[in-house]
Backbone bond lengths (Angstrom), bond angles and torsions (degrees), N, CA, C in turn:
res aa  C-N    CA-C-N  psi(-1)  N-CA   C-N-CA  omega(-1)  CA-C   N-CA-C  phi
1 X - - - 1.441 - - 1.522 111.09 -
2 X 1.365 112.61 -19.15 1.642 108.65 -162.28 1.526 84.28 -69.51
3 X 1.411 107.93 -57.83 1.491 118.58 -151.94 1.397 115.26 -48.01
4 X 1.466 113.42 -64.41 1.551 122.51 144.33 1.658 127.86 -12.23
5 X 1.200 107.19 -86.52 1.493 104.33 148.47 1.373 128.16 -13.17
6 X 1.371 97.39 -95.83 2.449 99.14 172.66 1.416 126.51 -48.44
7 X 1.508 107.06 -3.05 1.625 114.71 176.68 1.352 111.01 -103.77
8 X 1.633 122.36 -16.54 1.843 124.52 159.14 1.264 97.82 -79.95
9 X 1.493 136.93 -57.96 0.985 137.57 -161.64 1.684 127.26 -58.47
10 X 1.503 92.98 -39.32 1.505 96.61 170.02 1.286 125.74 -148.99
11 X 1.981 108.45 66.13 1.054 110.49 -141.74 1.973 115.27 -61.81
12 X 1.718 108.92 -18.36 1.368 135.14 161.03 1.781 103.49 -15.34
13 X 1.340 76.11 -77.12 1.731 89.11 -164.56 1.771 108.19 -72.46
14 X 1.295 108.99 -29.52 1.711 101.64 153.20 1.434 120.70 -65.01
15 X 0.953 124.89 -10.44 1.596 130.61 174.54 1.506 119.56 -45.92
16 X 1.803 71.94 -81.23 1.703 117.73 154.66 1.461 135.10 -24.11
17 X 1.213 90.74 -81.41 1.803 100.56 157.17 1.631 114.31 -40.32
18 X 1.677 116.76 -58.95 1.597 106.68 -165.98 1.629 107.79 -74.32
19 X 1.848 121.01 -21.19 0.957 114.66 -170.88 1.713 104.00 -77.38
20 X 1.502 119.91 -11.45 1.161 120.82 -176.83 1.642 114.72 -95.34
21 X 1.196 119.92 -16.35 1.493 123.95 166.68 1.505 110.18 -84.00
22 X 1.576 130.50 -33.44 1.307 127.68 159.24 1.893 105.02 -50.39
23 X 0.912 109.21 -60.17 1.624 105.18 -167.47 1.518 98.64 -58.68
24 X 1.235 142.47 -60.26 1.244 123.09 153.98 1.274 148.04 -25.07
25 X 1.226 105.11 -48.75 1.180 106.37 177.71 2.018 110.00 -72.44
26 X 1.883 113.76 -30.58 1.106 123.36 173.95 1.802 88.91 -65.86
27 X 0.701 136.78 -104.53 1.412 130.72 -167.32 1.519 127.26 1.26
28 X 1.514 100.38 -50.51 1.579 114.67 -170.07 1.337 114.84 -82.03
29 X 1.628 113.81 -12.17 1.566 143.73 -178.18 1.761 108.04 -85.24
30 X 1.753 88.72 -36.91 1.897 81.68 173.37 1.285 108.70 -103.25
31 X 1.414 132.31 33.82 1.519 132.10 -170.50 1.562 92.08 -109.79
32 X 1.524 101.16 -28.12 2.052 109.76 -134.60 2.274 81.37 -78.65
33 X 1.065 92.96 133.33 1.575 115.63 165.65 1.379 118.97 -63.57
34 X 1.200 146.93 86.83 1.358 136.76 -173.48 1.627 116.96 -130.05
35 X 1.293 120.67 100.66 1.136 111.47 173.55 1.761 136.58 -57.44
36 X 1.010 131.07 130.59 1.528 118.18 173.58 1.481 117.44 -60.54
37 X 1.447 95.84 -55.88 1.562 103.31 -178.75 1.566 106.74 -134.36
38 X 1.448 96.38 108.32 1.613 108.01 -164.94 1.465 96.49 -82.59
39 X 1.581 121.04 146.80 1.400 131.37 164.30 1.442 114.69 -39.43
40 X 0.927 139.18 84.15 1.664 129.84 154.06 1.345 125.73 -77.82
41 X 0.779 141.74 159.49 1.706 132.86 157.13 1.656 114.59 -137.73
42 X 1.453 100.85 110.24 1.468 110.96 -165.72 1.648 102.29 -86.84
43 X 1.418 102.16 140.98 1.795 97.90 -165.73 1.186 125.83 -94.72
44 X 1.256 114.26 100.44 1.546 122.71 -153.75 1.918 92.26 -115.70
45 X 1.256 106.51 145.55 1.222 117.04 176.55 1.799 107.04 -121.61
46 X 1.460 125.31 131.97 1.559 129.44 -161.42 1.880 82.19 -120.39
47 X 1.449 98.13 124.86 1.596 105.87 130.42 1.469 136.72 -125.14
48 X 1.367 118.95 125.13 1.199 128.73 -175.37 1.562 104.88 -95.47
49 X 1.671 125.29 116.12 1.621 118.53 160.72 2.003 95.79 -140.59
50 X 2.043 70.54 136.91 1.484 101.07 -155.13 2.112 91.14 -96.33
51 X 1.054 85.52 112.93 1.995 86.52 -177.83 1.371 97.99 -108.74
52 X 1.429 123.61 99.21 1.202 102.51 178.96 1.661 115.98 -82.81
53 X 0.773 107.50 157.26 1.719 115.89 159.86 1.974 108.73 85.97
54 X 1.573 108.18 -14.34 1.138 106.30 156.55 1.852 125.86 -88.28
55 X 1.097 109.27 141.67 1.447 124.81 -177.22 2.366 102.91 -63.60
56 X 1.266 114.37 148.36 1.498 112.50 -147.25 1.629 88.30 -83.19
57 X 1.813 121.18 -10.61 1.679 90.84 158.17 0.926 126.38 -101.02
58 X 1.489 124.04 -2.91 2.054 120.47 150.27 1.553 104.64 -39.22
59 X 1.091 126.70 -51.95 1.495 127.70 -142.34 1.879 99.00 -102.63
60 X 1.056 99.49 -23.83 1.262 96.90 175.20 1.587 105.16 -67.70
61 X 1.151 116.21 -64.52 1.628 133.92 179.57 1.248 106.13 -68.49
62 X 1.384 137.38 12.13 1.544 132.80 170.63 1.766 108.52 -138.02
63 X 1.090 99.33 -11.44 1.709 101.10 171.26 1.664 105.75 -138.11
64 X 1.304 112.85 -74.56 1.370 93.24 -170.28 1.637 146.37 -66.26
65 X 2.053 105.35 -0.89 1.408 99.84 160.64 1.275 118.51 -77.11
66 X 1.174 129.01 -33.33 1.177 141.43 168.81 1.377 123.46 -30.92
67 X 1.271 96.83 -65.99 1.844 126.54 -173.92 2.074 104.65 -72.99
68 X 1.387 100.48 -35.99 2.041 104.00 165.73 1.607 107.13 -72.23
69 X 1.489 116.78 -22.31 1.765 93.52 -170.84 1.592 87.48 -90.83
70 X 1.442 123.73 -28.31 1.479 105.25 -174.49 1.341 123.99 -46.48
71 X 2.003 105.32 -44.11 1.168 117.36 -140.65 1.666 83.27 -98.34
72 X 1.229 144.58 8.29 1.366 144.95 160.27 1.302 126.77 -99.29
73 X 1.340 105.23 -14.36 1.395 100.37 162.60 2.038 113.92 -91.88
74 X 1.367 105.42 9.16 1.387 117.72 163.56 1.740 103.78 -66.19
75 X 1.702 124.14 153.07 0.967 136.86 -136.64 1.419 84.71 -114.05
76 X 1.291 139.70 119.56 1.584 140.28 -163.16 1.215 131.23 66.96
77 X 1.385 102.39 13.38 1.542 101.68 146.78 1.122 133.75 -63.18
78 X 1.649 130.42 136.49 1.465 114.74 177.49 1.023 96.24 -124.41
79 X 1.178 143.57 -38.93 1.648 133.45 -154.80 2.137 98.05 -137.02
80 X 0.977 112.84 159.58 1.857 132.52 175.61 1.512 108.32 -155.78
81 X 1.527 102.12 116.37 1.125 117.52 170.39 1.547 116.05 -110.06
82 X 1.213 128.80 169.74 1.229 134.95 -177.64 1.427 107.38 -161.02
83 X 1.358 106.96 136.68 1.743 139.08 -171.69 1.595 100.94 -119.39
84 X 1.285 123.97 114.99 1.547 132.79 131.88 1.373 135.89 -63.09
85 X 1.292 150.70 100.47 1.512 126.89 -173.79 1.786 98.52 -128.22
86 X 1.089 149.24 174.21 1.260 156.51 -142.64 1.638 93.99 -179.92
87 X 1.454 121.73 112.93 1.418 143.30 -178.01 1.329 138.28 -162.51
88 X 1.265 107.04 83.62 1.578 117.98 173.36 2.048 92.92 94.04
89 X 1.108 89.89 57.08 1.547 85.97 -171.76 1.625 146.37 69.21
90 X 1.347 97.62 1.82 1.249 117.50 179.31 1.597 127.15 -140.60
91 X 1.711 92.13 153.47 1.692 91.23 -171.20 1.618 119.64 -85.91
92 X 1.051 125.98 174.11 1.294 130.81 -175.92 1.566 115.32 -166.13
93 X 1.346 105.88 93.36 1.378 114.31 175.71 1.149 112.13 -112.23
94 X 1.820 108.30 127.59 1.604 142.29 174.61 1.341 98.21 -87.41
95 X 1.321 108.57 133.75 1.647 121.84 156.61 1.992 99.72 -136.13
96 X 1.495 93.33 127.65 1.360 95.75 176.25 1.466 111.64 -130.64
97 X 1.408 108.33 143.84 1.283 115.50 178.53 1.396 122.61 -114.67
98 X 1.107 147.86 143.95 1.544 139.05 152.43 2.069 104.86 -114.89
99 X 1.172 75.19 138.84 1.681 103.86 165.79 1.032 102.56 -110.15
100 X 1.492 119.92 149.22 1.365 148.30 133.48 1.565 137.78 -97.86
């Protein structure tokens, strides 16, 4: 009731007061530190093996199934991907992992 009260009574100085907790609060709003896009680094592990002169399903079937069941029976693995590419005569198989 007080509050009620001193805000008919003098609505001036209620003005006052709320126009002075807005500016505060605007103030304390452009002080506050907030990143948009904070640094994370999600933990991804890359292997690159360069076979040359074999075709990318020799090497797939002679290195990289091999090298995905290893790297899945690792303890926080969730996901294994794998990349084929064929360039300038040679193979190049990606296996990537992320842990969490």
């Amino acid at each position: 009731m007080f509050l009620s009260n001193f805000s008919v009574k003098k609505p001036i100085a209620t003005l006052v007061l709320v126009i002075g907790m807005m500016a505060m609060g605007l103030l304390a709003l452009h002080r506050l530190r907030v990143n948009q896009s904070p640094d994370v680094q999600i933990p991804v592990l890359v292997v690159n093996i360069p076979y040359p002169g074999a075709s990318p399903e020799t090497s797939e079937r002679e290195l990289v199934d091999r090298l995905e069941k290893q790297m899945q029976s690792i303890t926080g693995v969730t996901e294994a991907m794998r990349m084929r590419t064929r360039a300038a005569r040679r193979s190049c198989c990606s296996s990537t992992s992320s842990a969490t």
